[in-house]
N, C-alpha and C positions, 0 to 999 in steps of 0.2 A: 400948728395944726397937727394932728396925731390920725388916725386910722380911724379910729372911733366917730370921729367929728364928719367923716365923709358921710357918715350914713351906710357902711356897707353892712352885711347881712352875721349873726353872732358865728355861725361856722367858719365864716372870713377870716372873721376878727377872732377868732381863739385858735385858725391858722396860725397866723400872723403872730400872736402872742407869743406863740412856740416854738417861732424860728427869732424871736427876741427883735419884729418889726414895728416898728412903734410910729417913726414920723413920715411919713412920703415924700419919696425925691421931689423935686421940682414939674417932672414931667408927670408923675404920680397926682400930687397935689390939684395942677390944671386938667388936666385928661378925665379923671373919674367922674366929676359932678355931670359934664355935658353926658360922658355915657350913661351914665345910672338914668342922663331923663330921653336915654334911647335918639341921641341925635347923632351921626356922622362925624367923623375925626379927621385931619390931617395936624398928624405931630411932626414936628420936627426935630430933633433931637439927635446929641453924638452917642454912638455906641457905648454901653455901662451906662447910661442912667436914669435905667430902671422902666426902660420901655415894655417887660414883656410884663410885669407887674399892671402898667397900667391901663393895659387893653383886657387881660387876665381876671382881673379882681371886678371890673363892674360887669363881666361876660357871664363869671361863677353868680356873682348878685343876682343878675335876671334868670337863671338857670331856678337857681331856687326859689325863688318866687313867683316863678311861672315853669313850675311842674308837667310834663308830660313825657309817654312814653317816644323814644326814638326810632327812627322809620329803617325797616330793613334797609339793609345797601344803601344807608346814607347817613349823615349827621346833621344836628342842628347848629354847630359849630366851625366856619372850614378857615386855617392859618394857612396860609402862602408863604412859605421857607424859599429862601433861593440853594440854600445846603442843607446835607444829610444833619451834620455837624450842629448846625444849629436850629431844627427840626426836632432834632433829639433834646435839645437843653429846652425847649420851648416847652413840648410836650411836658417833660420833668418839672417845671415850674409850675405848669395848672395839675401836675399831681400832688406837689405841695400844698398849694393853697387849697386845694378842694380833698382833703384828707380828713376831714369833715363831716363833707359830703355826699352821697350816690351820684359820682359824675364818673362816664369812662370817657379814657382818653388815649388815643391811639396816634400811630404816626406812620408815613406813607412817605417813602422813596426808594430809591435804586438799590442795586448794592447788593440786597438781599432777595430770597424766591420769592415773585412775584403771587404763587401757588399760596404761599402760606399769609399773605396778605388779602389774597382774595376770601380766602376764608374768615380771617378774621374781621372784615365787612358785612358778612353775610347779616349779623343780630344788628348791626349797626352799631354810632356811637354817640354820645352827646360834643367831644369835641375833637376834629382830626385835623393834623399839625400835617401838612405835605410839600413836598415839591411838584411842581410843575408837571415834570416830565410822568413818573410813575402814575401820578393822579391821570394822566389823560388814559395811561395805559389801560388802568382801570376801568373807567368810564365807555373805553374800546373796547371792550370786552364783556360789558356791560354788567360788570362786576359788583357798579357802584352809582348812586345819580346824585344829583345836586341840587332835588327840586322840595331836599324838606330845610335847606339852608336859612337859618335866620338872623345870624351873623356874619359878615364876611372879614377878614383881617387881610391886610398886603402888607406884609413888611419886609425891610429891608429894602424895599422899591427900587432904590439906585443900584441896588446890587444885580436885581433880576435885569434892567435895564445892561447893566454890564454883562451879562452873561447870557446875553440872547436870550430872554423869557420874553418878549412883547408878544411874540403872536399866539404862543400858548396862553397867557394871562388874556389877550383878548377875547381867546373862543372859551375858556372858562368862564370869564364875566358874563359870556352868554349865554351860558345853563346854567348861571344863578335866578332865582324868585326874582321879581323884581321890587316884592315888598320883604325890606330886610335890613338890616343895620350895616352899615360901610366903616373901617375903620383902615387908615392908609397911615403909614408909619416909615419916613426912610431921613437917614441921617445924613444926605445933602439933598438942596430942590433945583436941580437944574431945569432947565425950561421944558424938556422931554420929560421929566419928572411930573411937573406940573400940570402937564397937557395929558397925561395918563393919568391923574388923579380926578381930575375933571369928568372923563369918561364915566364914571361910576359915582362918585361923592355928591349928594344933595344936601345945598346949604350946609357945608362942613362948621364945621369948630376949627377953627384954626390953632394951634398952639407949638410953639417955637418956645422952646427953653437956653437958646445957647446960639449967636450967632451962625451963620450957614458958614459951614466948613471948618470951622476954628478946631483946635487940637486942645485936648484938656488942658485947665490952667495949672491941675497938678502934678503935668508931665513936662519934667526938665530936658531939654532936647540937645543933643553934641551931635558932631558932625568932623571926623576925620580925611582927609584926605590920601589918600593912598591909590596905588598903582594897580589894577586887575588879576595882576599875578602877582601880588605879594597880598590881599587882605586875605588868607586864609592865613598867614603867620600873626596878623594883628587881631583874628580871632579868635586864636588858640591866646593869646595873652587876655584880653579881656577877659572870658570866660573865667581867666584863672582868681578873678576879683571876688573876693570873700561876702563882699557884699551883697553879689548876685545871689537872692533864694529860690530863684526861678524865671526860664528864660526865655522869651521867643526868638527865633532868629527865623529870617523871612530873605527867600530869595525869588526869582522871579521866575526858574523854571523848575519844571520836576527832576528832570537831570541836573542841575546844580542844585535842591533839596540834598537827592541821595549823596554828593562828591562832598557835600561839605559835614555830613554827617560821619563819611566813614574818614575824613580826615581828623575827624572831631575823636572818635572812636580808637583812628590809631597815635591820636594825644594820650591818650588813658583818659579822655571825659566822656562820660556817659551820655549818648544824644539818641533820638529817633528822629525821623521822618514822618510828615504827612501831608501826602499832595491827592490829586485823581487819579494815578495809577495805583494805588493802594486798595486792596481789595477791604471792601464796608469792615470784615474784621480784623484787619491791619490796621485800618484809622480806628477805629473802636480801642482798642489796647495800647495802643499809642497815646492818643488821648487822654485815659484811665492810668497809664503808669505815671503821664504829666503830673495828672489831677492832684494823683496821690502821693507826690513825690515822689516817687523811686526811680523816675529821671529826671535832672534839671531841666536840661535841652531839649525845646521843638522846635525841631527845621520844619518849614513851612511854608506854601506857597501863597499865594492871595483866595485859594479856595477857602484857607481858613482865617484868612484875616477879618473876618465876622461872623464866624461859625464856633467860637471858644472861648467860652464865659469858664474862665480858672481864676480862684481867687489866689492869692498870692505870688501875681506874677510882676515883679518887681523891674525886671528889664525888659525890653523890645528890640531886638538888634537886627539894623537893618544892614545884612551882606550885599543887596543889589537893590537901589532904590528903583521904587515903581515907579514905569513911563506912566501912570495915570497919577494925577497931585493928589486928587480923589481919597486914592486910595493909602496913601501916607497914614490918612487921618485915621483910616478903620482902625490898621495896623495897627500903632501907637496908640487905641486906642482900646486894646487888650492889654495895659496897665494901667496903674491911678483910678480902681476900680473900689467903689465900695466906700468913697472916701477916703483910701490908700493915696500915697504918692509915688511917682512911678519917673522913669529914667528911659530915652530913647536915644540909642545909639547908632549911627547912620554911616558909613563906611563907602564914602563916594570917589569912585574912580573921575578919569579927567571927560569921557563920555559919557560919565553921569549928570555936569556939573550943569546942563540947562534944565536937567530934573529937578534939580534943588532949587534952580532960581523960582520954576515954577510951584513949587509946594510954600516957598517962604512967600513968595504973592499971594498964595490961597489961604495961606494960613496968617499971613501979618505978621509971621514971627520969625526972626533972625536965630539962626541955632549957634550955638556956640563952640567954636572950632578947638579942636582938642588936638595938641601938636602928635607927631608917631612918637612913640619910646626912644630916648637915648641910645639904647642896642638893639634897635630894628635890626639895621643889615645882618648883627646876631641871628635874630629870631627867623630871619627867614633862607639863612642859610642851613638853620638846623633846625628845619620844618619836619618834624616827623613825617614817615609815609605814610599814607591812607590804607586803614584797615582792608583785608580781600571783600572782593564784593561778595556777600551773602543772597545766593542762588533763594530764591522763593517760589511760591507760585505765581503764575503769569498773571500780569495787570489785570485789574478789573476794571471790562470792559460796559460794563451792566449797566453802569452809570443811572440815569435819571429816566428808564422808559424810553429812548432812542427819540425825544423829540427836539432834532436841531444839533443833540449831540452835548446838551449845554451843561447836564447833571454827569456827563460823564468826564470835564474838567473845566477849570474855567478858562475863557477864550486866551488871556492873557499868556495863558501857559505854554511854552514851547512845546511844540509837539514830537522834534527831537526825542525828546525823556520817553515817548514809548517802544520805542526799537530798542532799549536798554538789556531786556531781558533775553534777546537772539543769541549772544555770544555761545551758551551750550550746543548748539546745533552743529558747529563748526568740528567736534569729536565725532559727532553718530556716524561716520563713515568708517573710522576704524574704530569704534564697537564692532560695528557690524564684521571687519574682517578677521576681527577676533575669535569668532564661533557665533555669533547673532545671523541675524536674516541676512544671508548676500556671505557667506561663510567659504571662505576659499578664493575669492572675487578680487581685486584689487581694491583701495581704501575709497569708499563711495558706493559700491554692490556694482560699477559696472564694468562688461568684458571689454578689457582690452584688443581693439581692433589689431588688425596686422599691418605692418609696414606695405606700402601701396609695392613697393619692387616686391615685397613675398609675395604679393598676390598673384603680381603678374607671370611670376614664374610655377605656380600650381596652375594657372590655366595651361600654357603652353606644355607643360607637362601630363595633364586630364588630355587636350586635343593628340597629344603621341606624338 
């Protein structure tokens, strides 16, 4: 079957032509026909295979074929993102495909002035990609409404489920039309999953392209075993493997993000970071230098373990496996993209090892144990030091619109990692008795009291 045979509309299809799209994945292929005849979805499907395509392409279809103007302060089209991250790639894909067309398309989360987003709602838009939190913020403000909606999309569903979105998704489903197309999209269905689909979905389409949970069959999976305080020496050796043309590496808090970055750094390998404390353009540039190669390395936490469609990422290395099994699979599942094949590397301490028992249940697949190097004790005797910490500006704290707290990291993330940035404050006392504010003063700006015996002796001495 080819693009053409779907029936989709010629601007589509001379998209498509142009980005050299020709057959439709699998979730492509089932997905489209039930939408084009406007019926309700629930796909199932792993990360990479081509889900935004397939909710995208029959959305732009009815768009043109059913012409009209868009309603101030609202859109006809509303995507449900659980990340900034991939909010932004979404949006990027329906400006692909509809390059064609007269469709606009805008996107709505944290991070950035909420001022200049409100503006740009005001003409409205035909499709708007958002998170949770910031859209409510809108809608509170009365910035924006939801009542010319004639599409809805939820994707990623397990993930918003993960990240405390249910009650915000709830009161949004609420100020949707109630006549309108449902399209629900999440790449596991647990039972909570299902029972949140139900809410909304009439008479779906069901379509499952790929066993619930399983991990790409074209991702070869290893699994080392090593001690907590030695795998930053068996990560400076991997890394050094020629093979690698680009890499994720996934830890499980924002403060071990940034330690293994600048460990990485003071290897002589080139690495960034990207967690929730990252202000929208820190993750923005980080992201882009990925994309574009001019770093191999992204440290990363599970906010981006489904927010990063980069093609050529070859390895996945996992410093700290996830206590969710769940979430193994996303991870791992930002390689072997595009029909590519792809390599995941897992580095499990001895309190990791019920994590692994539980991801090899969920996933049915035994990884394959990869012995340490012949001169370990070498390597991690002569651990380089970690580069000095690089002072920035302070965490963004903007997050997702303040509802719940969810856009501003994800739950799993130690919270630790945001006190990181306090350590300068410990100087400002002698700046200050340098010649700043408090200038002559003792280190801190404040006077030194007197010894309690001086004191007592200027009274008796004031009495005569």
């Amino acid at each position: 079957m080819t693009f053409s045979e779907l029936g989709l509309a010629e601007p589509l299809l001379k998209a498509l032509a142009s980005k050299n799209y020709e057959t439709p994945t699998p979730i492509q292929a089932q997905a489209i026909p039930p939408l084009l005849e406007g019926r309700d979805l629930c796909g199932i499907a792993q990360t990479g295979t081509g889900k935004t395509a397939a909710f995208a392409l029959p959305s732009l279809d009815y768009f043109h074929r059913n012409p009209k103007p868009v309603m101030r302060h609202g859109c006809r089209m509303l995507v449900l993102s659980p990340t900034r991250e991939l909010a932004a790639q979404i949006a990027d894909s329906f400006r692909t495909y509809a390059r064609f067309m007269k469709i606009s398309v805008a996107t709505i989360f944290g991070g950035v002035p909420i001022n200049r987003q409100i503006r740009q709602m005001q003409e409205g838009v035909d499709v708007l990609v958002a998170t949770p939190g910031r859209l409510l913020d809108l809608i509170d403000q009365r910035a924006f409404t939801l009542s010319g909606v004639e599409i809805f999309v939820l994707d990623e569903a397990d993930q918003m489920m993960d990240m405390g979105f249910i009650a915000p998704l709830k009161r949004i489903v609420k100020m949707l039309p109630k006549q309108r197309q449902n399209l629900f999209f999440s790449a596991t269905m647990p039972k909570e999953i299902a029972d949140l689909g139900n809410q909304f979905l009439h008479d779906p389409v069901k379509v499952s392209v790929a066993p619930q949970s399983t991990t790409a069959e074209r991702v070869r999976q290893y699994v080392s075993f090593v001690d907590q305080g030695q795998k930053q020496a068996l990560l400076n050796k991997i890394v050094r493997d020629p093979a690698i043309d680009r890499a994720l590496v996934f830890t499980r808090t924002k403060h071990g993000a940034d330690k293994v970055v600048r460990f990485l750094v003071g290897a002589g390998v080139e690495a960034v970071a990207i967690h929730g404390n990252k202000s929208q353009a820190q993750r923005t540039t980080a992201l882009q230098a990925f994309r574009h190669g001019h770093v191999k390395f992204l440290v990363a936490t599970d906010i981006a373990a489904r927010g990063i469609d980069v093609s050529g990422v070859s390895h996945v290395i996992n410093f700290e496996l996830p206590n969710v099994a769940e979430q193994y699979v996303h991870r791992i599942g930002r390689t072997a993209r595009a029909g590519a094949d792809g390599i995941a590397i897992s580095l499990v301490g001895a309190d990791e090892r019920p994590y692994l028992r539980a991801i090899e249940r969920l996933t049915r697949q035994k990884c394959e144990v990869v012995p340490l190097p012949e001169n370990f004790d070498d390597l991690v005797r002569e651990l380089p030091k970690p580069a000095p910490v690089q002072r920035g500006p302070r965490p963004n704290k903007g997050g997702g619109g303040g509802r719940g707290g969810a856009e501003r990291a994800h739950r799993g993330e130690n919270r630790r990692g945001q006190g990181q940035d306090a350590a300068p404050r410990q100087g400002e006392g002698r700046q200050r008795a340098e010649g700043g504010e408090g200038a002559g003063r003792p280190s801190g700006g404040r006077r030194r009291r007197k010894p309690v015996g001086a004191h007592k002796d200027a009274v008796r001495k004031f009495r005569g």
